[in-house]
Residue, then its C-alpha position, 0 to 999 in steps of 0.5 A: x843464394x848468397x854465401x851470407x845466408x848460408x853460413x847465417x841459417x846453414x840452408x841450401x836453398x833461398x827458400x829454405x834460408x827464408x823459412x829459417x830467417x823467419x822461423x828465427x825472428x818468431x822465436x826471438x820473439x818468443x824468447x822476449x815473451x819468456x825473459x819478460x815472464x820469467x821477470x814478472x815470476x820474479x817480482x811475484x816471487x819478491x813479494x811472496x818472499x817478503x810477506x812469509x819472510x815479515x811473518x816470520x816464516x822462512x824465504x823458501x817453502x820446500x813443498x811449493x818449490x816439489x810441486x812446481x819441480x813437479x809441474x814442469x817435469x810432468x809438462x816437459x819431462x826430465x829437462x823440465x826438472x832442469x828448466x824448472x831448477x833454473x826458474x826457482x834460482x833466479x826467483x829465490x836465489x840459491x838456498 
């Protein structure tokens, strides 16, 4: 095993290193999935702005933003909640 592949996937064995190599590359794909969804809440989360905004109502719907706080805690627990905060700002930014 090459000093390279140590200290890039901290294994100590070829085999260990090409199962992390490979584990990685899976989730840097995931990741791509993920920021690709995050941006298209993002754009769904505009366009409901715009129309309870046009309508005269507020940007933000309190309520909604409790049961998705609610969904992702019950999904992931309490870092869900976090994760979940995160989400809301990107879709609305800060209120």
């Amino acid at each position: 095993m090459t000093t390279t592949q140590t200290e890039k996937t901290g294994a100590r064995t070829d085999e260990a290193a090409a199962l992390i190599g490979d584990a990685r590359t899976r989730i840097d794909a995931l990741d791509d999935r993920i920021i690709g969804l995050i941006q298209e809440r993002m754009a769904v989360s505009a366009v409901i702005q715009e129309a309870r905004i046009s309508s005269g109502g507020r940007r933000v719907n309190l309520n909604r933003e409790m049961e998705v706080l609610g969904h992702y805690r019950d999904a992931l627990g309490k870092p869900g909640t976090a994760l979940a905060m995160t989400m809301l700002e990107l879709c609305r930014g800060r209120i």
